[in-house]
DRENPA-860523 format. One line per field, with one value per residue: residue in one letter; x, z, y of N, C-alpha, C in turn. Coordinates in steps of 0.2 Angstrom, whole numbers, plus 2048, in hexadecimal, padded with zeros to 3 digits. Each point is the difference from the previous one (the first is absolute). Layout:
DRENPA-860523
type <- A|...
nc1 <- X|...
nc3 <- Z|...
nc2 <- Y|...
cac1 <- X|...
cac3 <- Z|...
cac2 <- Y|...
cc1 <- X|...
cc3 <- Z|...
cc2 <- Y|...
//
This chain:
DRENPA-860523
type <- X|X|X|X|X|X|X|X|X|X|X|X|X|X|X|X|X|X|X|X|X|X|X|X|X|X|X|X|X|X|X|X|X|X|X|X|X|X|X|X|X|X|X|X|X|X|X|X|X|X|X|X|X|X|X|X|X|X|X|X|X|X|X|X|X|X|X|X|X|X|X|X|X|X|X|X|X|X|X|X|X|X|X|X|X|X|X|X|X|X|X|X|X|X|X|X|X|X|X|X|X|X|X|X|X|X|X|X|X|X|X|X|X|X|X|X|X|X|X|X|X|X|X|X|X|X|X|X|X|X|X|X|X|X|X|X|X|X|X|X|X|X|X|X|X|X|X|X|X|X|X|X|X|X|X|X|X|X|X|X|X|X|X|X|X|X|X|X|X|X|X|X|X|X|X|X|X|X|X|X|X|X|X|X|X|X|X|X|X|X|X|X|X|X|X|X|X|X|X|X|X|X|X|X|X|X|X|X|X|X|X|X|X|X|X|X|X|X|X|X
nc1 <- 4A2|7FD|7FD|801|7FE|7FE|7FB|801|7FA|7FC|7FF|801|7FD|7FB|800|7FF|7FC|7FD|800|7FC|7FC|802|7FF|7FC|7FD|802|7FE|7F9|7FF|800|7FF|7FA|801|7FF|7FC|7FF|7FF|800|7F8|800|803|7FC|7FD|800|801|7FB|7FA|801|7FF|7FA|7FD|802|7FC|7FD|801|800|7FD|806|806|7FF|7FF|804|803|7FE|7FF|805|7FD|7FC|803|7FB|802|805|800|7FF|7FF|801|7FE|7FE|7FD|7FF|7FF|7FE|800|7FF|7FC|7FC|7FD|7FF|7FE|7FE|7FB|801|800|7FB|802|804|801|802|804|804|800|802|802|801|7FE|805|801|7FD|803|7FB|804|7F9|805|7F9|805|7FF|803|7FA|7FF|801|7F9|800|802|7FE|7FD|800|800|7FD|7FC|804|7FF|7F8|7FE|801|7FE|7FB|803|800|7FD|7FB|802|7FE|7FA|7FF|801|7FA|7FB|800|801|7FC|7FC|801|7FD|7FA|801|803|7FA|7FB|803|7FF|7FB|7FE|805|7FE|804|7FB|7FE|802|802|7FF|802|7FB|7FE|803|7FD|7F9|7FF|802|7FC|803|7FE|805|7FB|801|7FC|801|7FB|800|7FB|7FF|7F9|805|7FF|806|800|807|7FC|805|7FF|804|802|801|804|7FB|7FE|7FD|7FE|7FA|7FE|800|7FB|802|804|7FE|804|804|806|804|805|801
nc3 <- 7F1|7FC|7FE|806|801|7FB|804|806|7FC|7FB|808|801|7FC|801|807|7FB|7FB|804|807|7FC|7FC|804|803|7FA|801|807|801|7F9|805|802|7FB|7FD|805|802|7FB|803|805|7FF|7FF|807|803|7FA|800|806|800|7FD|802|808|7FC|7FB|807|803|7FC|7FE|804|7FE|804|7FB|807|800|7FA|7FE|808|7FD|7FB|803|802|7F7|7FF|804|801|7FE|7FC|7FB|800|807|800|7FC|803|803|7FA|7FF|807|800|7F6|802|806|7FB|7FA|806|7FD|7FB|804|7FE|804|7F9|804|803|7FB|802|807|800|7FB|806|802|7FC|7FF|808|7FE|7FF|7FC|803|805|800|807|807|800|7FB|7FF|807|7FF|7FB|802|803|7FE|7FD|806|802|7FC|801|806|801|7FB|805|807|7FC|7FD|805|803|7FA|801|808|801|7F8|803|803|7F9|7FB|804|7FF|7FB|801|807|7FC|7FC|805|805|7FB|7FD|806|802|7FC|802|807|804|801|808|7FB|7FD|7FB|7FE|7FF|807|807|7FB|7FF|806|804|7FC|7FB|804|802|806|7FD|806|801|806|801|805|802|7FF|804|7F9|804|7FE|7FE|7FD|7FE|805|7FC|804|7FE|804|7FC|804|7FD|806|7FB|805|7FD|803|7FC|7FE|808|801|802|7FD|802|7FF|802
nc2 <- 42A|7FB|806|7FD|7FB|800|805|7FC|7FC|802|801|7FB|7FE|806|7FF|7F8|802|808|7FD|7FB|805|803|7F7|7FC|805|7FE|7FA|800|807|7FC|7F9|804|801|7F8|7FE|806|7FC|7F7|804|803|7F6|7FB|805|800|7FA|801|803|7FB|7F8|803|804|7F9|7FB|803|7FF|7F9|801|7FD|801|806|7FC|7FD|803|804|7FE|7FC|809|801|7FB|7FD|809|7FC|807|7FB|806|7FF|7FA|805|805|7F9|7FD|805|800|7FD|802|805|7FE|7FB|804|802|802|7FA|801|7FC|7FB|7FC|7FF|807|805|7FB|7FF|807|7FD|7F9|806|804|7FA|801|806|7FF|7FF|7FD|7FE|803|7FF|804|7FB|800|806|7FF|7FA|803|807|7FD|7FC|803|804|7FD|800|809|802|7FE|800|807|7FC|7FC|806|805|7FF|7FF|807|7FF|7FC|805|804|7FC|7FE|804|804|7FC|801|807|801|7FE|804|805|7FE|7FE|807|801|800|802|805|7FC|7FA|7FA|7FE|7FA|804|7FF|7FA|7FF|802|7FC|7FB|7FF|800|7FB|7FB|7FD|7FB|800|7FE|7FB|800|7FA|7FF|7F9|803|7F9|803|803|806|800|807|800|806|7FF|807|800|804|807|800|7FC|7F9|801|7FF|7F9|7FD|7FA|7FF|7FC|803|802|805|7FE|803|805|7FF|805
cac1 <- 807|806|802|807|806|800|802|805|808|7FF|806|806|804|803|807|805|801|803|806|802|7FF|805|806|805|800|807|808|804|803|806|803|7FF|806|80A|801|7FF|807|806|802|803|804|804|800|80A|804|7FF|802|808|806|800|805|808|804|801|806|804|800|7FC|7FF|7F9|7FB|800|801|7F8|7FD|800|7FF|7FB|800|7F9|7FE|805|7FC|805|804|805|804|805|804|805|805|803|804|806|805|803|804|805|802|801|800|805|806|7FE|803|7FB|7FC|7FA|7FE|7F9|7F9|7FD|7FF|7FB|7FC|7F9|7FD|7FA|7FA|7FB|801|7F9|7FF|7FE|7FD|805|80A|803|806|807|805|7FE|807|805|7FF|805|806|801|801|805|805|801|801|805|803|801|806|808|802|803|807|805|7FF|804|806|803|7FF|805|805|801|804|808|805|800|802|808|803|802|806|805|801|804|807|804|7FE|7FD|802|7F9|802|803|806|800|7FF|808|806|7FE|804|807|802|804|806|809|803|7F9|800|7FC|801|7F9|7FD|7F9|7FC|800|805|802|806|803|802|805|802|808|7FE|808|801|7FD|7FF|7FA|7FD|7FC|7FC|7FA|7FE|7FA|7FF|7FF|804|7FF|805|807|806|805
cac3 <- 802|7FA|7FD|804|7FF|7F8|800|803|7FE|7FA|803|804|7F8|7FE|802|801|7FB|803|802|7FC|7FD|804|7FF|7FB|7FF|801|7FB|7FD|801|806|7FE|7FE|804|800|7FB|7FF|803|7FB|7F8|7FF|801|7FA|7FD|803|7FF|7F9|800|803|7FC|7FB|802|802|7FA|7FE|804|800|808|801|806|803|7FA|803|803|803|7FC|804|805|802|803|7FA|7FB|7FA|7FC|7FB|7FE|806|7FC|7FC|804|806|7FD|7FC|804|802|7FB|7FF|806|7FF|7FC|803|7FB|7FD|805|803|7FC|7FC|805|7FF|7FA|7FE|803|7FE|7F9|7FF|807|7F9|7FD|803|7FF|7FA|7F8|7FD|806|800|804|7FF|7FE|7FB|7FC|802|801|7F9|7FF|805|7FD|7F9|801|805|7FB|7FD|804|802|7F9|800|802|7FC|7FB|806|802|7FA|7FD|805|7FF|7FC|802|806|7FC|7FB|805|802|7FA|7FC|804|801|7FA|801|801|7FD|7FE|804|800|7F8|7FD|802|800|807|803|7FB|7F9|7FB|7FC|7F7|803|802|7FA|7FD|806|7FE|7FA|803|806|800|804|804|805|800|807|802|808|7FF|7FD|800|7FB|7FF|7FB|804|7FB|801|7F8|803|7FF|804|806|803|7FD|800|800|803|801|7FB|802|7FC|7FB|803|803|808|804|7FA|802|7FB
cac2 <- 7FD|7FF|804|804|7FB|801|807|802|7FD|806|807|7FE|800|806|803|7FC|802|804|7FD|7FE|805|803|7FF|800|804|800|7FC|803|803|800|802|804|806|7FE|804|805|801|801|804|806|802|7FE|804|804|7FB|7FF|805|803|7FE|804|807|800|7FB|807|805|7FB|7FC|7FA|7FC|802|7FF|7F8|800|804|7FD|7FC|7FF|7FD|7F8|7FD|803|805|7FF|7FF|806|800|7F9|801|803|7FC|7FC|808|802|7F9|7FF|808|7FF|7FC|802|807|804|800|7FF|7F7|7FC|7FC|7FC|804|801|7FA|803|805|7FE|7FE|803|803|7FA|7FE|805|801|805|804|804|808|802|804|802|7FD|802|7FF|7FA|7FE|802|7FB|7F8|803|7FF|7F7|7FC|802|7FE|7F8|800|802|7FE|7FC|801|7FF|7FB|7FF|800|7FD|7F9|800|802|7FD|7FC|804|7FE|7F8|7FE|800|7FC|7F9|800|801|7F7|7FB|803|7FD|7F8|7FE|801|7FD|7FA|7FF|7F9|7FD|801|7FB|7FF|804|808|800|801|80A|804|7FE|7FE|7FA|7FF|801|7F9|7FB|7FA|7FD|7F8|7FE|7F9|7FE|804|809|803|806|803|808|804|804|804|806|807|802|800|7FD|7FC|7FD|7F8|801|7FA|7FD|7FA|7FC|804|806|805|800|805|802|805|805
cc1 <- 803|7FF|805|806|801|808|808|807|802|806|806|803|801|806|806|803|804|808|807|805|803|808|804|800|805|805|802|801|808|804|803|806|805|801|803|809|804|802|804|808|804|800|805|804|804|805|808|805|801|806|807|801|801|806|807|801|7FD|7FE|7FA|7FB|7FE|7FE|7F5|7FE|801|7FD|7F7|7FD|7FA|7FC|801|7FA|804|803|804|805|804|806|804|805|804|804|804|805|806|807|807|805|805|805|806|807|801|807|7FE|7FA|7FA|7FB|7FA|7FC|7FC|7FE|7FA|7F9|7FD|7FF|7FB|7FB|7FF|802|7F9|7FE|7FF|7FE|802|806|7FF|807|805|803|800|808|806|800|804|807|805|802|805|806|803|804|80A|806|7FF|804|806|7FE|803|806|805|802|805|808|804|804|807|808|800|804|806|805|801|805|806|802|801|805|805|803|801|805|803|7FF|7FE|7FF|7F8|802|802|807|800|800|807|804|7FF|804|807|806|804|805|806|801|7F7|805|7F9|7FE|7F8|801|7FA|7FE|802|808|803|805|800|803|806|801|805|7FD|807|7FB|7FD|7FD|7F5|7FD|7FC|7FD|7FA|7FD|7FA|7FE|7FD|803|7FE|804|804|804|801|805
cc3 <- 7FA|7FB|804|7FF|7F9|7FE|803|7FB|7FB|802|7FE|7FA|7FB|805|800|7F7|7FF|800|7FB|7FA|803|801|7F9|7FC|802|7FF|7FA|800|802|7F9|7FA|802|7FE|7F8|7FD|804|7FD|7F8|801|806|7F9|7FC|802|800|7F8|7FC|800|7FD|7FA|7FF|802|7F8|7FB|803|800|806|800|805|802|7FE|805|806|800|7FB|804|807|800|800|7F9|7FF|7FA|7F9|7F8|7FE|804|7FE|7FB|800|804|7FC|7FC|805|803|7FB|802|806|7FD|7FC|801|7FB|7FD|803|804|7FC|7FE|803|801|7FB|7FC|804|7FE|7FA|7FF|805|7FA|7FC|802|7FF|7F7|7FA|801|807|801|808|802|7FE|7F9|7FD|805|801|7F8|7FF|806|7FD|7FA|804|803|7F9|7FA|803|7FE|7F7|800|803|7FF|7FA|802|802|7FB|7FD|804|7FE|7FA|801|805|7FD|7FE|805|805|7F9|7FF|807|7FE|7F9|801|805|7FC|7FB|805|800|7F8|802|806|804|809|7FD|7FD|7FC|7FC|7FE|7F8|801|7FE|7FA|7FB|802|7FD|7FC|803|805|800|802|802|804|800|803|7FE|804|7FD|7FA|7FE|7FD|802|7FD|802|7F9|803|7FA|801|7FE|801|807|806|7FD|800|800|802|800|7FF|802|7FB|7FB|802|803|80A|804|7FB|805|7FB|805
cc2 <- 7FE|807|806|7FB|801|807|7FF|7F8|805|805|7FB|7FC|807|801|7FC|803|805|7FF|7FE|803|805|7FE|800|808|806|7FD|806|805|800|7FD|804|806|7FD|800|805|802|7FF|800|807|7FF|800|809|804|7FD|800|80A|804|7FD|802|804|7FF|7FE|809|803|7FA|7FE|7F9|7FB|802|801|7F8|7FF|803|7F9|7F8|7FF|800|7FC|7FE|805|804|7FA|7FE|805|800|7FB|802|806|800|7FE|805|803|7FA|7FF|807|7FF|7F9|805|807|805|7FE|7FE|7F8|7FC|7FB|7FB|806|7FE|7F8|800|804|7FE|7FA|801|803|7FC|7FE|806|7FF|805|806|805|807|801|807|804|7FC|804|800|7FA|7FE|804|7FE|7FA|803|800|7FB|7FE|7FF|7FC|7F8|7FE|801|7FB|7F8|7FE|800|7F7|7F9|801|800|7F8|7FE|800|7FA|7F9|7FF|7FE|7F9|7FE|801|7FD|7F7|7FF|801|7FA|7FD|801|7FD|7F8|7FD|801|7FE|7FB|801|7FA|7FD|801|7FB|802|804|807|803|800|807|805|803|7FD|7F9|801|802|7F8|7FE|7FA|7FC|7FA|7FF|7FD|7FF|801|806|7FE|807|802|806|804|805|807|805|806|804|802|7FA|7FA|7FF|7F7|801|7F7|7FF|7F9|7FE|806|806|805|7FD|803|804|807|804|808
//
């Protein structure tokens, strides 16, 4: 009796072992497949944005490479960022707003980048980057330009306002101006000095009011 009892615990740990042994040997099988799956959804995936970014479809580069979610593989990451720069830039045609995305999108890709499009994104990053160089100069020599033309407007104001009188103006202004009176008036209230320069002109009389030695009114 006990070397049957012996025999049949002996069965019953070989078939818990068995068991055992079965199950995680299907785990790794199983996972071993999903592996397998999605190495070969990454391989189509992979494959198919190759062939649009070759062809310049770059929404449809982005569009298959964003659709493999966690399994796009670093070469895919940068091929996503190569067609997102290519779709900003659209072939030269982007406006300067473009043109810096697409400019700093191949600032994310790597100068030593040998994946498969190295030679197209190494001859695309040359051209983003002509561009961008290009429109950095226009921009400059707008800013220039913008500069330049505040200046000479604030220079032909101040031109203006030299050669003639407004309200604040000083009295040694008035006399530069104009030169000595024809007729000075003169009242004081209080505190406040005022004086009326009278100038004869032909046809017409020039005046102008001065309070405490500052222009506060004038006729002509």
């Amino acid at each position: 009796m006990q070397d049957h009892g012996k025999k049949i615990f002996l069965i019953s740990i070989g078939v818990v072992v068995a068991v055992i042994v079965a199950f995680f040997g299907y785990q790794g099988y199983k996972a071993k497949m999903e592996e397998k799956r999605h190495a070969e959804i990454h391989q189509s995936g992979h494959s198919s944005a190759v062939e649009y970014l070759k062809a310049g479809k770059w929404g449809n580069a982005m569009d298959t490479l964003n659709g493999l979610g966690d399994d796009r593989c670093d070469d895919c990451e940068t091929l996503l960022t190569y067609s997102y720069a290519m779709m900003k830039y659209k072939d030269g045609k982007a406006s300067d707003g473009g043109i810096t995305t697409a400019h700093n999108s191949f600032e994310e890709i790597g100068e030593d980048y040998c994946g498969d499009l190295a030679d197209n994104v190494r001859r695309d990053r040359e051209r983003v980057n002509d561009d961008y160089e290009k429109m950095k100069a226009r921009q400059a020599e707008a800013k220039r330009q913008e500069e330049a033309a505040k200046a000479a407007k604030k220079a032909a104001e101040e031109a203006e306002r030299a050669n003639n009188v407004y309200i604040g103006d000083s009295e040694e202004k008035v006399r530069r101006l104009f030169g000595t009176p024809d007729h000075v008036g003169r009242a004081v209230v209080g505190d406040t000095e005022t004086k009326q320069f009278v100038y004869y002109a032909p046809g017409r009389n020039i005046i102008i009011y001065l309070q405490n030695g500052k222009v506060a009114g004038f006729m002509d």
